[in-house]
gemmi code that builds the backbone of each chain (N, CA, C; Angstrom):
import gemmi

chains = {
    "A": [
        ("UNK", (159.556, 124.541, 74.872), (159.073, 125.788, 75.457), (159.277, 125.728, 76.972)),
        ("UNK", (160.013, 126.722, 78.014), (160.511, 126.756, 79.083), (159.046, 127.790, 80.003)),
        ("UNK", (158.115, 127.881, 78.842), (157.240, 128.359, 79.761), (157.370, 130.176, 79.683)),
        ("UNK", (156.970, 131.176, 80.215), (157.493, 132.208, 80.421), (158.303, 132.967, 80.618)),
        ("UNK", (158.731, 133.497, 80.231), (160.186, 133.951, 80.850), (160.094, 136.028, 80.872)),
        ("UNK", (161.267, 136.265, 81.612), (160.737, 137.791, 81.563), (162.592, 138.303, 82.101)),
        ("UNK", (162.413, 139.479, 81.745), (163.851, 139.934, 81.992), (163.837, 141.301, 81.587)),
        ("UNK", (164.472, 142.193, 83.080), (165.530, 141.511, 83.796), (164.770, 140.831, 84.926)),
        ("UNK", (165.444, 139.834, 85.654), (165.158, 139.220, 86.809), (164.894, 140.826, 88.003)),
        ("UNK", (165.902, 141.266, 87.706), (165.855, 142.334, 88.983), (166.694, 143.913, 88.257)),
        ("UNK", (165.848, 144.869, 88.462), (166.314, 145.873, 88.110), (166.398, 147.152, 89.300)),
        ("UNK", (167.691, 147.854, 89.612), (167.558, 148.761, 90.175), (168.193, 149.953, 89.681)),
        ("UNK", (166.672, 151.140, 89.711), (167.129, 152.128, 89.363), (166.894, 153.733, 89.722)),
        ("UNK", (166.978, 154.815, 89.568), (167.471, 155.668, 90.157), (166.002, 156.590, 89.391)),
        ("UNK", (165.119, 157.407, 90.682), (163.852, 157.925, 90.498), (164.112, 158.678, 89.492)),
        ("UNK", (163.298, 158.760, 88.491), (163.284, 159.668, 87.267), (163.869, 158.681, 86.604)),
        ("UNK", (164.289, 157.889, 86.298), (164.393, 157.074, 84.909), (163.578, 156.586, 84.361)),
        ("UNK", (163.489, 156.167, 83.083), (162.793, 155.377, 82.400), (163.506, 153.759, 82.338)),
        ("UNK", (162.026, 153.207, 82.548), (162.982, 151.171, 82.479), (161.645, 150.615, 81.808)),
        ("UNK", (162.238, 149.329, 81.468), (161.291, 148.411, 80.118), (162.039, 147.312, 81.011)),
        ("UNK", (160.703, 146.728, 80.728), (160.397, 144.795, 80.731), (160.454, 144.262, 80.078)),
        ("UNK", (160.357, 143.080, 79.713), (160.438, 142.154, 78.671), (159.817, 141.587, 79.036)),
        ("UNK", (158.904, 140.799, 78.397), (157.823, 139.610, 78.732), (157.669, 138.448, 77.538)),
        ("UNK", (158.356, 137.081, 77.343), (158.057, 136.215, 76.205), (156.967, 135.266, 76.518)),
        ("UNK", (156.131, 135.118, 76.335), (155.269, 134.125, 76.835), (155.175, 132.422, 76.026)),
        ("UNK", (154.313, 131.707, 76.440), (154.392, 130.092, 76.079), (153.885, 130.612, 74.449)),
        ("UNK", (154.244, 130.097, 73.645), (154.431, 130.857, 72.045), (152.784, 130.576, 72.128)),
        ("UNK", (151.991, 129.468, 72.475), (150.528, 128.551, 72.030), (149.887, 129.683, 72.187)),
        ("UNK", (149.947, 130.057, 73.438), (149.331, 131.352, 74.444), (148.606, 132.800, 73.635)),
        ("UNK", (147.285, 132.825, 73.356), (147.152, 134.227, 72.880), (147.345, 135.036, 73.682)),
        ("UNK", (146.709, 135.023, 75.154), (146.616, 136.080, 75.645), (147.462, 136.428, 76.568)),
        ("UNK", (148.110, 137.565, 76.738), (149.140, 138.231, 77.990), (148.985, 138.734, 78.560)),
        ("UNK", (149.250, 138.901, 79.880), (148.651, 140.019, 81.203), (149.937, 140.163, 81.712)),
        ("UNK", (149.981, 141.608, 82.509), (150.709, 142.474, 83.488), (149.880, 142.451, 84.246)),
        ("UNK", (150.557, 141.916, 85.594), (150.506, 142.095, 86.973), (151.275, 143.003, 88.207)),
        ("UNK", (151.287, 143.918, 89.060), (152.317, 143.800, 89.621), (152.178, 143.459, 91.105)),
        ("UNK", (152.542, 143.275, 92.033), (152.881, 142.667, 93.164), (153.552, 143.218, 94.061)),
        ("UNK", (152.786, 144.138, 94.965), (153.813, 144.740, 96.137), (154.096, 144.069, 97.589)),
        ("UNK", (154.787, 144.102, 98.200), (154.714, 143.714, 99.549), (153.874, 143.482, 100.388)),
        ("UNK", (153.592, 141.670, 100.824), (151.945, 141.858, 101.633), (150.618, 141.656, 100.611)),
        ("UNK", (151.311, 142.147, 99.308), (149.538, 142.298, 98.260), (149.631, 140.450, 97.546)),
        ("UNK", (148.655, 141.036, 97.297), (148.181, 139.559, 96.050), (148.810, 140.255, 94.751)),
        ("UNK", (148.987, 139.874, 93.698), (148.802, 140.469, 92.379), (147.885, 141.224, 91.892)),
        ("UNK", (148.049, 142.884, 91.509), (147.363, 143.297, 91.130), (147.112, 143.611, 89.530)),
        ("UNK", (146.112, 143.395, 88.542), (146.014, 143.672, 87.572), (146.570, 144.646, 86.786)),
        ("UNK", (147.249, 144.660, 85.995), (147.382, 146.171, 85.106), (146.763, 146.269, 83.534)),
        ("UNK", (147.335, 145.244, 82.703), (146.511, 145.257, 81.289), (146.790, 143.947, 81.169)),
        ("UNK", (145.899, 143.521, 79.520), (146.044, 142.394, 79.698), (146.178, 142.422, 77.467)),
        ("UNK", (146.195, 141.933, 76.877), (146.875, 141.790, 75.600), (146.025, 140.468, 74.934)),
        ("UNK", (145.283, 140.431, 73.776), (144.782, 139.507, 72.888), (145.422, 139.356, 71.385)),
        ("UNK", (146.132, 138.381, 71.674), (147.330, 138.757, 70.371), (147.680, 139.738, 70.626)),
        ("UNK", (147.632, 141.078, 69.940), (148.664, 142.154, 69.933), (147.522, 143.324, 70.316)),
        ("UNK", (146.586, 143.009, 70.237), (145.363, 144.128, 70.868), (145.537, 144.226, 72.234)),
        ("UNK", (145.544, 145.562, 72.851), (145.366, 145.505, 74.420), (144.195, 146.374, 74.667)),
        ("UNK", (143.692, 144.891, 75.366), (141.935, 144.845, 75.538), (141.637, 145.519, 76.717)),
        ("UNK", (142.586, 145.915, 77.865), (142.139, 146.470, 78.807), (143.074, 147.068, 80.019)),
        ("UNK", (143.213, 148.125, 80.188), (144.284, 148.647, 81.207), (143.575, 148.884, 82.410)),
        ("UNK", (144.065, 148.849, 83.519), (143.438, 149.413, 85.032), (144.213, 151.012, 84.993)),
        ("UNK", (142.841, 151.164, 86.230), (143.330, 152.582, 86.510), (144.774, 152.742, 87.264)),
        ("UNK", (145.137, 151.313, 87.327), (146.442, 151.437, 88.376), (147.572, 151.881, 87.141)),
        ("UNK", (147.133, 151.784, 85.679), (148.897, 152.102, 85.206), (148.356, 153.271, 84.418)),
        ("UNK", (149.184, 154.320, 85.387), (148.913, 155.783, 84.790), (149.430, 156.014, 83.410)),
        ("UNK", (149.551, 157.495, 83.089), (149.965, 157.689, 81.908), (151.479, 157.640, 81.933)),
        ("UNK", (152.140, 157.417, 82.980), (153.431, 156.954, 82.662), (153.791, 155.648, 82.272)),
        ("UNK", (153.048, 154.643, 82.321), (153.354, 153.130, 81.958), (152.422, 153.175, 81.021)),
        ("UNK", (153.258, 152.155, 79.719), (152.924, 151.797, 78.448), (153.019, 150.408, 78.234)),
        ("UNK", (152.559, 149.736, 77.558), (152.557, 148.292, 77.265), (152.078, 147.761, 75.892)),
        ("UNK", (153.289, 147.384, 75.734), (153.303, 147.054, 74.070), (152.695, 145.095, 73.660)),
        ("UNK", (152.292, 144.991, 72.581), (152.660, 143.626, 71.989), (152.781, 143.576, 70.871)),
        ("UNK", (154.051, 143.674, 70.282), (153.966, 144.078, 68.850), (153.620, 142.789, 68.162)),
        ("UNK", (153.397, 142.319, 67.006), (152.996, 141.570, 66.297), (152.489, 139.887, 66.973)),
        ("UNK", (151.803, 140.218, 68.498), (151.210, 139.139, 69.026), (152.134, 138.331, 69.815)),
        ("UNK", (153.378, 138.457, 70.243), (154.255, 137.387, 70.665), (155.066, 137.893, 71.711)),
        ("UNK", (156.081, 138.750, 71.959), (156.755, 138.776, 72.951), (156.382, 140.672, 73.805)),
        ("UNK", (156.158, 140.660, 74.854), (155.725, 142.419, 75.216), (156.620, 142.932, 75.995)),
        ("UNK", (156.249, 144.078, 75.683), (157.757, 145.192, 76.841), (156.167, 145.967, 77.586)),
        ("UNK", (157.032, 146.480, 78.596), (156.298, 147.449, 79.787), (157.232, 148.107, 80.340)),
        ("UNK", (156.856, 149.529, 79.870), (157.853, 150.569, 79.760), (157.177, 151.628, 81.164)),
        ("UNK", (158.001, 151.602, 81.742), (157.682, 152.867, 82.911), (158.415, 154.047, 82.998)),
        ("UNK", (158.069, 155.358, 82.875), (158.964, 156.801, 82.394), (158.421, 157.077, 83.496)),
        ("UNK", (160.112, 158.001, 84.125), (159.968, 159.064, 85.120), (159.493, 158.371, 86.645)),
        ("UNK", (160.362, 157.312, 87.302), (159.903, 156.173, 87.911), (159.905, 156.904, 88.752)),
        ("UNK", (158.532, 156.781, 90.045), (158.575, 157.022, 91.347), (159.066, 155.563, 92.290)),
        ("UNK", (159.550, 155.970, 93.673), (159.696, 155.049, 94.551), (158.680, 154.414, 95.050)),
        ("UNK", (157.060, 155.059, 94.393), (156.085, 153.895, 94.664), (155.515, 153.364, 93.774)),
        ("UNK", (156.766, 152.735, 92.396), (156.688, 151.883, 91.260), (157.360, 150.713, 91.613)),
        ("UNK", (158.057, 151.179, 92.760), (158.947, 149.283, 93.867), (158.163, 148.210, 93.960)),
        ("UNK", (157.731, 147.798, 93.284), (157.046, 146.434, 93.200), (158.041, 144.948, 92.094)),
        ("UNK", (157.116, 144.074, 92.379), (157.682, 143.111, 91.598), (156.580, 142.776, 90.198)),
        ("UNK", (156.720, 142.949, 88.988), (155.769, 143.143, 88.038), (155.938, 141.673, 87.037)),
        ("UNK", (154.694, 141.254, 87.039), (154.922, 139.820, 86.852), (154.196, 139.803, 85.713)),
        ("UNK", (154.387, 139.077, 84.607), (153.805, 138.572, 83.542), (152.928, 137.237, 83.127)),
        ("UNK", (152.017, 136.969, 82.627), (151.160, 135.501, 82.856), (150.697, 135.642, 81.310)),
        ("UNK", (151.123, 134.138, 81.060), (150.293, 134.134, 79.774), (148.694, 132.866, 80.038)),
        ("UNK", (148.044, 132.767, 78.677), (147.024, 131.757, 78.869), (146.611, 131.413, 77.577)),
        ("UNK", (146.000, 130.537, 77.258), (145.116, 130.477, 76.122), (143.791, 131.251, 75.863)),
        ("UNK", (143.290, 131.140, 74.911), (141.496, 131.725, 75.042), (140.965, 131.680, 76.118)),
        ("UNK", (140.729, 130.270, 76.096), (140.070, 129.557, 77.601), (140.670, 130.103, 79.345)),
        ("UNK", (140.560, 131.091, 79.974), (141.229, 131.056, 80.727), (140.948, 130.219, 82.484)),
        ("UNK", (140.009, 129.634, 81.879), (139.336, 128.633, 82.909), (140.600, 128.041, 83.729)),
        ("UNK", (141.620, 127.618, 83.098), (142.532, 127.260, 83.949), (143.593, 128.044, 84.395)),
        ("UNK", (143.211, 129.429, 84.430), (143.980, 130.597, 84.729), (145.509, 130.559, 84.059)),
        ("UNK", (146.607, 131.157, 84.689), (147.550, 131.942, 84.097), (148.759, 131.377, 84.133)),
        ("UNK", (149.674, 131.107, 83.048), (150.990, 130.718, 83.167), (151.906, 131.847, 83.444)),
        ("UNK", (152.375, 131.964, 85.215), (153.100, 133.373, 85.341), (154.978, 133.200, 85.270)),
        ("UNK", (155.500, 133.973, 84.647), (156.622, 134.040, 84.871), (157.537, 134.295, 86.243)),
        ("UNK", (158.935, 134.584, 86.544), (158.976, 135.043, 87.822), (159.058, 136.185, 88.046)),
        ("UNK", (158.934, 137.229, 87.499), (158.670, 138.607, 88.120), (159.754, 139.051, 87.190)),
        ("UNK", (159.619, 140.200, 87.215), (160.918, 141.400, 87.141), (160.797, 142.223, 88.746)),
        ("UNK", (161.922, 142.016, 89.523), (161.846, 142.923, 90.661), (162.135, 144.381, 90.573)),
        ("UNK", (161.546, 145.608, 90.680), (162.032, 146.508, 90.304), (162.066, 147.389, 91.833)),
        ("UNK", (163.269, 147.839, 92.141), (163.195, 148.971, 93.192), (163.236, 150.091, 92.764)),
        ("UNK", (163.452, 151.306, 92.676), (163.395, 152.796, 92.643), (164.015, 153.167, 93.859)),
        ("UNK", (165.065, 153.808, 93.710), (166.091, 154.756, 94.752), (166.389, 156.089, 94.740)),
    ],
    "B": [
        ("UNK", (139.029, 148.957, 97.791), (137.799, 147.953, 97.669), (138.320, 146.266, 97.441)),
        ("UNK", (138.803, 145.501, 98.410), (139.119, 144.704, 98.923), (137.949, 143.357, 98.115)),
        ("UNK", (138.026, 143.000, 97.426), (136.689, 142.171, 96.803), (136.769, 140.623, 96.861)),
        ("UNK", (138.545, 140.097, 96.871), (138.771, 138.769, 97.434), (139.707, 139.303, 98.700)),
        ("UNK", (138.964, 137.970, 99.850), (140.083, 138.498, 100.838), (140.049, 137.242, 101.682)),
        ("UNK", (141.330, 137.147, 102.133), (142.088, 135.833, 102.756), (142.555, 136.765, 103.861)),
        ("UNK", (141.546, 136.285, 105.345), (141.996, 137.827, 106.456), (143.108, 136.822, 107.149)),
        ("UNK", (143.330, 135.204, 107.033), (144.808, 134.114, 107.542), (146.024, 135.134, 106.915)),
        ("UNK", (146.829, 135.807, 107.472), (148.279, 136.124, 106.637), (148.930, 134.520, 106.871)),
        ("UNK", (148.932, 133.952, 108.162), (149.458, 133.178, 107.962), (148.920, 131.687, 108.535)),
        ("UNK", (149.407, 129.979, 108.288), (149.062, 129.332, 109.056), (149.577, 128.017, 109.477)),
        ("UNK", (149.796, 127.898, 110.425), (150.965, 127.035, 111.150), (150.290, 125.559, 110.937)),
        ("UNK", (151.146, 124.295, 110.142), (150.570, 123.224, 110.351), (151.316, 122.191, 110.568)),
        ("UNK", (150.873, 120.802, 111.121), (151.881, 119.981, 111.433), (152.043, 119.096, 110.396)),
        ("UNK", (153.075, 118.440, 109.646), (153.391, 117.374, 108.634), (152.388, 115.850, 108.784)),
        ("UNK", (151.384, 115.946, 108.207), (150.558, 114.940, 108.112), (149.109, 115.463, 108.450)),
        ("UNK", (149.126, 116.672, 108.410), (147.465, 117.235, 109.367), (147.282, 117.740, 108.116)),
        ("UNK", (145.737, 118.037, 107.947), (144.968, 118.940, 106.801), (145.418, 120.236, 107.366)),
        ("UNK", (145.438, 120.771, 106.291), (145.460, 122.226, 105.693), (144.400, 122.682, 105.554)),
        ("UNK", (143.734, 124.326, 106.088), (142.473, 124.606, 105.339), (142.683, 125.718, 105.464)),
        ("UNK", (143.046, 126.336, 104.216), (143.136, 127.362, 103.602), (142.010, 128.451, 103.425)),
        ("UNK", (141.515, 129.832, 103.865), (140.093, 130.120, 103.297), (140.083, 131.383, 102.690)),
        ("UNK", (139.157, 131.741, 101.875), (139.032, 133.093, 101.056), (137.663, 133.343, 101.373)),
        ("UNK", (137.542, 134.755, 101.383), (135.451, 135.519, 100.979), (135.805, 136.058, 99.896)),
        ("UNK", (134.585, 136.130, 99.281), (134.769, 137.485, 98.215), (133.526, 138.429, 98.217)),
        ("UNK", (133.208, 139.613, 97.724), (131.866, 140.154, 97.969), (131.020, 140.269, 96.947)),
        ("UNK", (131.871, 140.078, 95.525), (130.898, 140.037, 94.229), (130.222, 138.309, 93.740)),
        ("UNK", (128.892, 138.870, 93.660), (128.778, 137.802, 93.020), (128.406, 137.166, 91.794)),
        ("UNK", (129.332, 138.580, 90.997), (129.474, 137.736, 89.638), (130.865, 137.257, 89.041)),
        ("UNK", (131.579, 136.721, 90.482), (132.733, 136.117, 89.745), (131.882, 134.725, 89.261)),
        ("UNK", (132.570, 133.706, 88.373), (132.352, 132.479, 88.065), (133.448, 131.493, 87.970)),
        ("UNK", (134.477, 132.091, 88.155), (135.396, 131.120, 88.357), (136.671, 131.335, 89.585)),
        ("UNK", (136.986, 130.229, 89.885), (138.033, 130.586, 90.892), (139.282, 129.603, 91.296)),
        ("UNK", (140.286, 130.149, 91.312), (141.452, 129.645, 91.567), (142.338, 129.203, 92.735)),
        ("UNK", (143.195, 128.492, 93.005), (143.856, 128.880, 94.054), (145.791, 128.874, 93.115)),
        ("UNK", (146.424, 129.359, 93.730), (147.827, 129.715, 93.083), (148.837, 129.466, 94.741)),
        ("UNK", (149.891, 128.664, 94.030), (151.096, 128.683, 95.023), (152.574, 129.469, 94.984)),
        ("UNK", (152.783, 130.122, 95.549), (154.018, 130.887, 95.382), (155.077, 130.528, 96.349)),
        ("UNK", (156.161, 130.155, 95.608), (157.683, 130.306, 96.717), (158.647, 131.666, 96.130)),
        ("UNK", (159.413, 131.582, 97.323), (160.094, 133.238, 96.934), (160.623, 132.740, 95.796)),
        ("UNK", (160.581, 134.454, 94.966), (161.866, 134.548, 93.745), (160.952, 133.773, 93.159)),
        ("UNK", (160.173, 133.038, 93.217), (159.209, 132.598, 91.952), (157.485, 133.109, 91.068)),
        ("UNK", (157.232, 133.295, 90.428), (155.976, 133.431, 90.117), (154.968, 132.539, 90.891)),
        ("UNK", (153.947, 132.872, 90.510), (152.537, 132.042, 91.003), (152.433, 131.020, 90.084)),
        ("UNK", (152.362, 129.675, 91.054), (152.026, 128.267, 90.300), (150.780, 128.239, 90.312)),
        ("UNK", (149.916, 128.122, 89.452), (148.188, 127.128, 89.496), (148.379, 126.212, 89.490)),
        ("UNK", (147.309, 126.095, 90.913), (147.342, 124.677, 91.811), (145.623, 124.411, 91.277)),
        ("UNK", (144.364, 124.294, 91.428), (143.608, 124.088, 91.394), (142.672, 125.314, 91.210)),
        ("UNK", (141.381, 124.596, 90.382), (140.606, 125.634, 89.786), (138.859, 125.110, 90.206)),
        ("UNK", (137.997, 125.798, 90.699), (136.710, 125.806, 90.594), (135.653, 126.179, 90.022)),
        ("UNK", (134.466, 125.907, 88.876), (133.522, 127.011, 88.541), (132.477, 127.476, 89.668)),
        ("UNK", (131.962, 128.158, 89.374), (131.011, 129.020, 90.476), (129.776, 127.734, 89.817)),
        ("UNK", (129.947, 126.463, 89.458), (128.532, 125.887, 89.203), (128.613, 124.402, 89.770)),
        ("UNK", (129.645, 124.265, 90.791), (130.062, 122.852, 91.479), (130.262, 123.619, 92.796)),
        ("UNK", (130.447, 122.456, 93.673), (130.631, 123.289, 94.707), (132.093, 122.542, 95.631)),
        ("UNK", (132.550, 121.573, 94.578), (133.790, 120.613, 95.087), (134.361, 120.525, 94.297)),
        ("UNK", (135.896, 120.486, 94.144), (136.702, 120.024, 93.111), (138.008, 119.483, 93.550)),
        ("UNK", (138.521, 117.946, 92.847), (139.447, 117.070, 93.812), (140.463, 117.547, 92.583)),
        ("UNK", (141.950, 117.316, 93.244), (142.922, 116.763, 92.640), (144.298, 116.401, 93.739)),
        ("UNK", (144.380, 114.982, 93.543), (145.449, 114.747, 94.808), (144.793, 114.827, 95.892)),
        ("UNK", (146.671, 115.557, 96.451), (145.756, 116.221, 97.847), (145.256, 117.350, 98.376)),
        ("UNK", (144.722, 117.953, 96.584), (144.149, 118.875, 97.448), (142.775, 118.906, 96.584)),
        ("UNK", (141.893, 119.620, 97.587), (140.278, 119.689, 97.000), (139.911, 121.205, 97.652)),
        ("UNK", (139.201, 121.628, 96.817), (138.698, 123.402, 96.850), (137.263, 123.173, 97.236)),
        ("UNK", (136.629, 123.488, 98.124), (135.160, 123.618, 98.038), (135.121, 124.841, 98.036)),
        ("UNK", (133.680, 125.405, 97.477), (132.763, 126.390, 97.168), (131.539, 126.444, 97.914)),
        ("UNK", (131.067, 127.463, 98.726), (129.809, 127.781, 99.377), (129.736, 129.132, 98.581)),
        ("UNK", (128.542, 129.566, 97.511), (128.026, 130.052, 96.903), (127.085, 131.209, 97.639)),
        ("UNK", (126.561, 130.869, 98.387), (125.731, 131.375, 99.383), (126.582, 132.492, 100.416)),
        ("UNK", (127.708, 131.754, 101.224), (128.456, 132.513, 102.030), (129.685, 133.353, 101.313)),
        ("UNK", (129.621, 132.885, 99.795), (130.346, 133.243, 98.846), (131.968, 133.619, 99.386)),
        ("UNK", (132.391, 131.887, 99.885), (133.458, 131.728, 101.040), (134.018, 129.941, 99.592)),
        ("UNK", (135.199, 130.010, 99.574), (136.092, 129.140, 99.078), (136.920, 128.514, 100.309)),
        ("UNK", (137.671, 127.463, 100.083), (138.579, 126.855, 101.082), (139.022, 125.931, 100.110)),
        ("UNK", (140.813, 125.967, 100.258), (141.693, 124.972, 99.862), (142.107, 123.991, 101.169)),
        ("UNK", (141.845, 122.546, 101.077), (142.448, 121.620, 101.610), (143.443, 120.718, 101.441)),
        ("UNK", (144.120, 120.966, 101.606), (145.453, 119.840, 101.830), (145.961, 118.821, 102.723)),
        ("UNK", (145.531, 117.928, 101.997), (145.543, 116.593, 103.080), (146.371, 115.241, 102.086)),
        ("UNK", (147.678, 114.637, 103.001), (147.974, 115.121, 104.245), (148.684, 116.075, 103.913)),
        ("UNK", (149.498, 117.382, 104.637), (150.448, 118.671, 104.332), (151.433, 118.053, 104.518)),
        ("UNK", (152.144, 118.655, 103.594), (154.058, 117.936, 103.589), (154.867, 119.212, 103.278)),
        ("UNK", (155.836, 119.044, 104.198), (156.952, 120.218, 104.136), (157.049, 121.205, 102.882)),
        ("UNK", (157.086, 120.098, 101.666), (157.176, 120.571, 100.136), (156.003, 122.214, 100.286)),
        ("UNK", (154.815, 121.621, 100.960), (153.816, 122.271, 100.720), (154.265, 124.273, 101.320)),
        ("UNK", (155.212, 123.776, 101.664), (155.268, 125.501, 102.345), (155.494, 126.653, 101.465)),
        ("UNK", (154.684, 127.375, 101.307), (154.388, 128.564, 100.385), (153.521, 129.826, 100.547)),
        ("UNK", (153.013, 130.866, 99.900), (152.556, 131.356, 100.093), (150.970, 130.888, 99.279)),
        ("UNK", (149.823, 130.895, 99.588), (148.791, 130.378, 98.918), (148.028, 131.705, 98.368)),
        ("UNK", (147.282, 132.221, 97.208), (146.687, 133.053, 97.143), (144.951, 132.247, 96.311)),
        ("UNK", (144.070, 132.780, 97.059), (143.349, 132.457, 96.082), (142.736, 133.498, 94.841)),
        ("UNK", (142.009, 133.342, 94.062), (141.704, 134.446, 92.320), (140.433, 133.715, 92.259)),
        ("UNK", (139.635, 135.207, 92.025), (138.296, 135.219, 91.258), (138.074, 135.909, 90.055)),
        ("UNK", (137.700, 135.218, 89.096), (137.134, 135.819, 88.041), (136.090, 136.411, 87.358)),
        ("UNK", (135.870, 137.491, 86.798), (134.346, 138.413, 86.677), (133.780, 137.792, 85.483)),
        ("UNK", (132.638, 137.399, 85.724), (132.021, 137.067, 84.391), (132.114, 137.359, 83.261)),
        ("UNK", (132.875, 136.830, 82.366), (132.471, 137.838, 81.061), (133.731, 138.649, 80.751)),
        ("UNK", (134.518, 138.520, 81.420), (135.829, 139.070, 81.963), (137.228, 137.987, 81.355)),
        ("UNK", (138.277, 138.290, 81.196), (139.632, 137.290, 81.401), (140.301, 137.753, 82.613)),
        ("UNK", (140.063, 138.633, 83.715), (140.863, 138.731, 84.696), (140.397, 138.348, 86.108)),
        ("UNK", (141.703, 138.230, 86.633), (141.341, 137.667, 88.023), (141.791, 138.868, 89.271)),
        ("UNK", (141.312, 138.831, 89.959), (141.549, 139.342, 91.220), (141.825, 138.292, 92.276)),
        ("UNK", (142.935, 138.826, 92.763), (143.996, 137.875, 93.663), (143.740, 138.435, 95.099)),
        ("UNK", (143.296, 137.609, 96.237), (143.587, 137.634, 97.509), (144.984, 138.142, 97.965)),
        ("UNK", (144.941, 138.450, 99.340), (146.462, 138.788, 99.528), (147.673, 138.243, 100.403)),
        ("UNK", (147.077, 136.587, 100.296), (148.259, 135.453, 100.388), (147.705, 134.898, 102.102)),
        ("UNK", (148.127, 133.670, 102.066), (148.302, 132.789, 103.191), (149.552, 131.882, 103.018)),
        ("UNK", (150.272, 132.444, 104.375), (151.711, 132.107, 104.743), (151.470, 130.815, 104.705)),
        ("UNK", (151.810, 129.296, 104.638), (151.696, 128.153, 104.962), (152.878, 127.665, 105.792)),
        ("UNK", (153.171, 127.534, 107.295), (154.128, 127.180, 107.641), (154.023, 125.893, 108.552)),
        ("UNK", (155.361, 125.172, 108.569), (154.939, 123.902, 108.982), (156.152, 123.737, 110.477)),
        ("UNK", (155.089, 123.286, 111.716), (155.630, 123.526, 112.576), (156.222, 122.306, 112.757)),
        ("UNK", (157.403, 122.128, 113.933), (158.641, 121.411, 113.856), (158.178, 120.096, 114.927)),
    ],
}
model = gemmi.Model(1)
for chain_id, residues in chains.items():
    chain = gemmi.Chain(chain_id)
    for i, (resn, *xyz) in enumerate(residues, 1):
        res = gemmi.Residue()
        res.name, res.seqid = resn, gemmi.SeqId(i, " ")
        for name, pos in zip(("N", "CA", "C"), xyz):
            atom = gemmi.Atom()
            atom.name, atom.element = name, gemmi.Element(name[0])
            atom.pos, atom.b_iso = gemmi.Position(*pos), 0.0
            res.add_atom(atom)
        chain.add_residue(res)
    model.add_chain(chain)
structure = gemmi.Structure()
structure.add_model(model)
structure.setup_entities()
């Protein structure tokens, strides 16, 4: 197991499109979280995934972002109708139950909007 | 609403001197807390972890204390080595909760 992985590394695309993430996490790992990460910020929360249940979204991902986990294992994060202040870098973390020892994060998907 | 905050963007150190890294936060029902290392183009590494029920925690060279009271964290790194240059963030967690809220980074740079 290589740990997290997420793809694409870097996506650029053109306002008003729709784009998807990929997120595979450490297979052991129940739980999955979306983060994203703008310039200057810390990571900010978006949802987070228990097996294939998603236990909790922030008010930060409107009704244009969706986030899947289909049958507990690998997730997409789908953003429709992209604004130029969706330019962040959106990072994925997996963990066990226990999250006492916090989050195994992948390296981002960079996404710009043009 | 700013709830962990690291007001260092950045902090200049010399190769062999401690490091002291610091965070506030204003809630106090996180119970756990982190610190995370980032280099560009990479995700956040976890570096060290604290509960809100110790108020020290070692590994290597680095050790996290906790003041509960001033509800103020600090990462130390002793001694700092070049390797160490990154961005540092520290994460608190809400009771009862699986998520963290992330500070918004300390530059670590090492002067020549």
């Amino acid at each position: 197991d290589t740990g997290v992985s997420q793809d694409p590394r870097h996506k650029i695309t053109k306002r008003g499109q729709n784009v998807t993430f990929r997120c595979d996490p450490i297979s052991e790992h129940n739980r999955l979280y979306w983060y994203r990460q703008t310039l200057g910020q810390g990571p900010e929360f978006l949802t987070y995934f228990q097996n294939e249940a998603q236990l909790e979204k922030s008010r930060l991902l409107s009704d244009r972002f969706s986030a899947e986990r289909p049958k507990g294992s690998f997730s997409t994060l789908e953003i429709q109708r992209t604004e130029q202040g969706d330019s962040a870098m959106y990072l994925c973390a997996s963990s066990f139950l226990d999250s006492n020892y916090g989050y195994t994060f992948g390296s981002g998907t960079r996404l710009t909007v043009v | 609403d700013q709830q962990v905050k690291q007001n260092s963007p950045s902090l200049s150190v010399q190769e062999g001197r401690i490091s002291i890294l610091n965070c506030d936060y204003t809630n106090s029902m996180f119970d756990y807390f982190l610190w995370y290392k980032k280099y560009p183009a990479e995700g956040p590494t976890f570096l060290i972890s604290i509960s809100s029920i110790k108020d020290k925690n070692e590994d290597g060279r680095f050790t996290v204390f906790l003041n509960k009271s001033a509800k103020h964290l600090s990462l130390h790194i002793v001694p700092s080595q070049p390797g160490d240059s990154a961005v540092y963030f520290c994460a608190a967690r809400l009771g009862g909760t699986y998520k963290y809220i992330f500070g918004t980074g300390t530059r670590l740079k090492f002067l020549a």
